[in-house]
C-alpha beads as a LAMMPS data file, in Angstrom:
LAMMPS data file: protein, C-alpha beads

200 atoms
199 bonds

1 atom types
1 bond types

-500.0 500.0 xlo xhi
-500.0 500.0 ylo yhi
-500.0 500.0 zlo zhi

Masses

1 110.0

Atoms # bond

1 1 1 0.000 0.000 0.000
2 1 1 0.867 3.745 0.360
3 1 1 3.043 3.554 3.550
4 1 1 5.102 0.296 4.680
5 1 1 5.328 -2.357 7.589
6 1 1 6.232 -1.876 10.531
7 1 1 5.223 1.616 11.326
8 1 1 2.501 1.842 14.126
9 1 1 -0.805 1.399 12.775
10 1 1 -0.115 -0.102 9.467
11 1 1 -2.349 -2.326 8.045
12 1 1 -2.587 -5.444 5.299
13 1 1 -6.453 -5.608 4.773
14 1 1 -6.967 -1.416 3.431
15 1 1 -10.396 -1.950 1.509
16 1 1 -9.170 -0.805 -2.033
17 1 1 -5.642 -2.455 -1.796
18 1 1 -7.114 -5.459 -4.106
19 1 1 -6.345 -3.109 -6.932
20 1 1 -2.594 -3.651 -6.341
21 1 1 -2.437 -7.101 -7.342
22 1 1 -1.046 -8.893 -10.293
23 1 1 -3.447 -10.024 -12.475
24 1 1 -2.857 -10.403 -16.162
25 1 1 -6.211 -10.817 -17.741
26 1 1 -8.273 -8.510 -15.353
27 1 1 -5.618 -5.731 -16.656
28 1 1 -5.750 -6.596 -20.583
29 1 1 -9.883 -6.684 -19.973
30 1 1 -9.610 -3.307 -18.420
31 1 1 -7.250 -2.011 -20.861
32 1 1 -9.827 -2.873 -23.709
33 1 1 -12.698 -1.554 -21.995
34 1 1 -11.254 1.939 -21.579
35 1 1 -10.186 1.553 -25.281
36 1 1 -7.036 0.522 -25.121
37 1 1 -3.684 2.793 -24.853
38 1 1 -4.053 5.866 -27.715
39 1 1 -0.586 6.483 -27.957
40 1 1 2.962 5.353 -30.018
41 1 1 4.735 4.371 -26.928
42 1 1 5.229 4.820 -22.846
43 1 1 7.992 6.337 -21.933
44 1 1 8.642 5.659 -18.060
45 1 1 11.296 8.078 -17.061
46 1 1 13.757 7.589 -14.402
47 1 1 17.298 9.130 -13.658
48 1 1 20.376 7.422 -15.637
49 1 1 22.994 7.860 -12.315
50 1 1 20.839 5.441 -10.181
51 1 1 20.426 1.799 -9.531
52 1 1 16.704 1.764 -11.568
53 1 1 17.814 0.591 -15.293
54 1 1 17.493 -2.965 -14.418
55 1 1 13.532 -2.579 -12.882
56 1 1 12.780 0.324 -15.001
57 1 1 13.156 -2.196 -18.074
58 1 1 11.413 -4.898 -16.738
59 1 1 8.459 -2.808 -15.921
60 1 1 8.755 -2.249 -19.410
61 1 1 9.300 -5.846 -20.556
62 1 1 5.723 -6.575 -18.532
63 1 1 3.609 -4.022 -20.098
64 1 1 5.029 -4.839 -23.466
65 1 1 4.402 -8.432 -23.123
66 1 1 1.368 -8.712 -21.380
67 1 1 -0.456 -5.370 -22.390
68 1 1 0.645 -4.438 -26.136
69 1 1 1.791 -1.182 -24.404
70 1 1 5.305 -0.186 -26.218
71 1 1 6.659 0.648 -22.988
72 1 1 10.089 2.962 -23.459
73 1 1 12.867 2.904 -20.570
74 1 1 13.656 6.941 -20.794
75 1 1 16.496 7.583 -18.485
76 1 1 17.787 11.508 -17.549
77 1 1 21.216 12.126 -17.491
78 1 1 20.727 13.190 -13.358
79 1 1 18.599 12.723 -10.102
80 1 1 18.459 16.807 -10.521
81 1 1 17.326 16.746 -14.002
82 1 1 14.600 14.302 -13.044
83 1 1 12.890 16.510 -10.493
84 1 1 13.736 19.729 -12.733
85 1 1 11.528 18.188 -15.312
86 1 1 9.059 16.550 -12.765
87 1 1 8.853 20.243 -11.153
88 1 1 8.087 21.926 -14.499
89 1 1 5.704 19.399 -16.041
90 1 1 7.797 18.284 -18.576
91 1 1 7.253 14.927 -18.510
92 1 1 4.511 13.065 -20.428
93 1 1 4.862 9.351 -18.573
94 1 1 5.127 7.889 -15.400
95 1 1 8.452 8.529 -13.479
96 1 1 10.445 6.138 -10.883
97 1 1 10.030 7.977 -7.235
98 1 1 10.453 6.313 -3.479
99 1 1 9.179 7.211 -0.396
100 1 1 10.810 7.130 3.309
101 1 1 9.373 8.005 6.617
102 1 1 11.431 10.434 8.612
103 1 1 9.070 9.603 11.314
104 1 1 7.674 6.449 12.441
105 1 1 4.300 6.908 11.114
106 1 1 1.674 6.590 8.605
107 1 1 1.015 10.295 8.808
108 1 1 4.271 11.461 7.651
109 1 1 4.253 8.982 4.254
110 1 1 0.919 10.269 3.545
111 1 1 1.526 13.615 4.245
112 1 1 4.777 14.237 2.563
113 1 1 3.619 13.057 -0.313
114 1 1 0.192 13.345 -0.999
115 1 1 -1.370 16.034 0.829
116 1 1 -2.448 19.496 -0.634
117 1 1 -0.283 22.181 0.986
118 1 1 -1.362 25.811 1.080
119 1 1 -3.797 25.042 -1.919
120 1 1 -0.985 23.769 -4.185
121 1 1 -1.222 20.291 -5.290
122 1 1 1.574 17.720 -4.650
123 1 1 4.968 17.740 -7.141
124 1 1 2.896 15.053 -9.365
125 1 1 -0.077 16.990 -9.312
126 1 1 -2.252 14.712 -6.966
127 1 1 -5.019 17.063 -5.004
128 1 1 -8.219 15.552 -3.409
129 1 1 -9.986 17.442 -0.717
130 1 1 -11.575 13.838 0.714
131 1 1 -8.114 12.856 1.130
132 1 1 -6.634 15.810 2.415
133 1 1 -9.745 16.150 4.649
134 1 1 -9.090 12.544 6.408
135 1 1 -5.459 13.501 7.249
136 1 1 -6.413 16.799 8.569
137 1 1 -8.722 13.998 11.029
138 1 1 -6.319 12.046 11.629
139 1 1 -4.047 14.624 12.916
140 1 1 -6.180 15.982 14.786
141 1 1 -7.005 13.028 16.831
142 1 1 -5.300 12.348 20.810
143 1 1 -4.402 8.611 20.115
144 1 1 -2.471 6.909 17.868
145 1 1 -4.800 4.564 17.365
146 1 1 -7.607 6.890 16.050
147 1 1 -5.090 8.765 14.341
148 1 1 -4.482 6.112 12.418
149 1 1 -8.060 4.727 11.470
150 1 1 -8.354 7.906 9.883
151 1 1 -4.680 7.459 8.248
152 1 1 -5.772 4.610 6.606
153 1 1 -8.966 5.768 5.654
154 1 1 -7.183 7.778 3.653
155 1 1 -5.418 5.114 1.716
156 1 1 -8.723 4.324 0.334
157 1 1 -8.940 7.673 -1.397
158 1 1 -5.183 6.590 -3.149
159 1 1 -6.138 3.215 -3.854
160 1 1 -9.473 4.417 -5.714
161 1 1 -7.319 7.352 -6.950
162 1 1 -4.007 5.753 -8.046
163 1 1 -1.994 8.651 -7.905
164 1 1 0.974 6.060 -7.777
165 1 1 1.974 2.380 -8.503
166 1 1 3.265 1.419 -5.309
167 1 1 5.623 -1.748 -6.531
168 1 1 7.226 -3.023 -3.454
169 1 1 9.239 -2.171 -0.210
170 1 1 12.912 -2.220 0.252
171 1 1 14.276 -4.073 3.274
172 1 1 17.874 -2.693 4.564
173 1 1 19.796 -5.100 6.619
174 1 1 21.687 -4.061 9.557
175 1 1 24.523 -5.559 11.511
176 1 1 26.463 -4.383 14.405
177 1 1 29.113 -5.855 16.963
178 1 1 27.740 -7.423 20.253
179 1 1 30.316 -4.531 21.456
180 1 1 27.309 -1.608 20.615
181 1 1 24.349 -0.925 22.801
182 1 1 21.965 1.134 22.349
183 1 1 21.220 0.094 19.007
184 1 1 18.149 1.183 17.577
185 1 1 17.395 0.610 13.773
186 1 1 15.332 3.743 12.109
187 1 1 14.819 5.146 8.779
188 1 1 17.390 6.613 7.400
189 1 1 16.699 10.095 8.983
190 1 1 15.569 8.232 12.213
191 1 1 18.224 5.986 13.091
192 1 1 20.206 7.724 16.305
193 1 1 23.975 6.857 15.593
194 1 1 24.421 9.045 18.617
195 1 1 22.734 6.800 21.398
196 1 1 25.318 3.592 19.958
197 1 1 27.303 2.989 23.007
198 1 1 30.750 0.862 22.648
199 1 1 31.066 -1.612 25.696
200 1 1 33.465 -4.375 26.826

Bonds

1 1 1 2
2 1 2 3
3 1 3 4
4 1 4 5
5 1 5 6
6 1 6 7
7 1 7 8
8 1 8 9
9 1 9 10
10 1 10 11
11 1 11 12
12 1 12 13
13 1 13 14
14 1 14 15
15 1 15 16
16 1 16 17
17 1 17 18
18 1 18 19
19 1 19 20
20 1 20 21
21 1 21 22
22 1 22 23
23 1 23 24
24 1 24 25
25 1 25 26
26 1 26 27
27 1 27 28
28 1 28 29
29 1 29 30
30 1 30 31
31 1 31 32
32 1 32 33
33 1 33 34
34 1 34 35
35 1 35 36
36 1 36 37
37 1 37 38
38 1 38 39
39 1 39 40
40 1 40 41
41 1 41 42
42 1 42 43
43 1 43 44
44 1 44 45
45 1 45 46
46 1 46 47
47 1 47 48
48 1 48 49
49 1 49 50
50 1 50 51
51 1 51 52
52 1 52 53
53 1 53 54
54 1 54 55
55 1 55 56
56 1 56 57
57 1 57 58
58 1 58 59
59 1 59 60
60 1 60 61
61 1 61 62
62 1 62 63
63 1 63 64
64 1 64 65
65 1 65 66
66 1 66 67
67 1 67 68
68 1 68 69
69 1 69 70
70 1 70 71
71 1 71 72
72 1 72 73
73 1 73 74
74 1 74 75
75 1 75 76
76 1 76 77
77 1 77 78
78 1 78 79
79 1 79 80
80 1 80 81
81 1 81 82
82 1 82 83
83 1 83 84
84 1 84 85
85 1 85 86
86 1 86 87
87 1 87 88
88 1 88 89
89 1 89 90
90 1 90 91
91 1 91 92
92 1 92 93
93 1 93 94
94 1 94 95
95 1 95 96
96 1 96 97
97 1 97 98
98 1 98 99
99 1 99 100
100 1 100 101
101 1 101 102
102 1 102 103
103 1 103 104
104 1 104 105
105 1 105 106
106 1 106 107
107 1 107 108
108 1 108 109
109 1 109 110
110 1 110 111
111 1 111 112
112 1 112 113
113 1 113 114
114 1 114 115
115 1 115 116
116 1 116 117
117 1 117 118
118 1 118 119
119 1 119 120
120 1 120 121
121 1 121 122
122 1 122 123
123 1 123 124
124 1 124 125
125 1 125 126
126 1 126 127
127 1 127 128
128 1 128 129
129 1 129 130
130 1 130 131
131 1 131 132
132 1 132 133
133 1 133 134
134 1 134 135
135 1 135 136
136 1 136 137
137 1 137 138
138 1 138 139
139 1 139 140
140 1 140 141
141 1 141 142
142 1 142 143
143 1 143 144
144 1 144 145
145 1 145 146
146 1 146 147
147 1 147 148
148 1 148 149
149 1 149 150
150 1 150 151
151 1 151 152
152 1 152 153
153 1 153 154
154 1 154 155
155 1 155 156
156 1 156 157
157 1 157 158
158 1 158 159
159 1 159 160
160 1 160 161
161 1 161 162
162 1 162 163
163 1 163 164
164 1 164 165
165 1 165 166
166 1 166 167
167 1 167 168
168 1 168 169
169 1 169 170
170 1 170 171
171 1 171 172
172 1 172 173
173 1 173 174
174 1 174 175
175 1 175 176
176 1 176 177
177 1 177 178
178 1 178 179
179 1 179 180
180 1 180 181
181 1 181 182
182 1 182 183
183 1 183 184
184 1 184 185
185 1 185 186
186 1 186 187
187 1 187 188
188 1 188 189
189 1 189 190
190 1 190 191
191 1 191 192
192 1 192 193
193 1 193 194
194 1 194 195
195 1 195 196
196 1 196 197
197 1 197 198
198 1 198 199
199 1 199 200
């Protein structure tokens, strides 16, 4: 879904997520009823001085293969260049993009991402009042636990919405001597390197 395990409140079961999975035929029958795709090809951009070519073509590969979609790999030279064009609406395909919480919670995936600041929509362009309506709930709640039944209330909105393709999560192993305490593993803002203690 639109946030990842492991932060408090997450959920498996979001009515909506169903729309997430892999399913072949469903796709090429909703493909043909909305008329199929109208243009030459798809480019999917991505920035060249990354790690994406590899998924960026299979992605590709798929939609070619299963969908008749002439799916186009169409890498920028930089990570800068990427959100240049992304920022001035240059780009007329989907784009890679990734998502981590600086915070343990739903609320700041969501947020960060998604949610309509000072009337200006999000950097892809996503605005829905429902949505943006739900957070301003959620946040507004005393528990966690309410807080987040609105949170993922609002993950209904995205999944009847799609203003993304969430594809999958990436897991980050961590090892450390048995000489550390303290250790606490984080996102990458969230980890504190400072509280590591060396013992023994």
């Amino acid at each position: 879904e639109f946030t990842q395990p492991g932060l408090p409140g997450w959920s498996d079961s979001i009515p909506g997520v169903e729309v997430l999975e892999y399913d072949v035929e469903l796709a090429k029958q909703l493909l043909q009823e909305a008329g199929g795709y109208p243009r030459a090809s798809l480019p999917i951009y991505y920035n060249g001085d990354g790690s994406h070519k590899d998924w960026i073509e299979a992605v590709a590969n798929q939609l070619r293969e299963n969908l008749g979609i002439n799916a186009v790999p169409a890498p920028t030279v930089t990570f800068a260049e990427l959100l240049e064009k992304i920022r001035d609406h240059e780009l007329d395909g989907p784009w890679r993009a990734s998502s981590i919480p600086f915070s343990p919670s739903l609320d700041d995936m969501l947020f960060t991402i998604y949610y309509t600041k000072d009337g200006a929509a999000t950097t892809g362009g996503y605005s829905s009042a429902e949505f943006n309506q739900l957070l301003d709930e959620g946040r507004s709640q005393t528990t966690l636990d309410a807080a987040d039944s609105y949170f993922n209330q609002a993950q209904e909105v995205l999944f009847a919405d799609l203003p993304v393709i969430p594809l999958w999560y990436t897991y980050q192993a961590t090892i450390h001597s048995e000489r550390i305490r303290g250790v606490i593993v984080g996102p990458i803002a969230g980890t504190p390197y400072y509280a590591y203690e060396l013992v023994g």
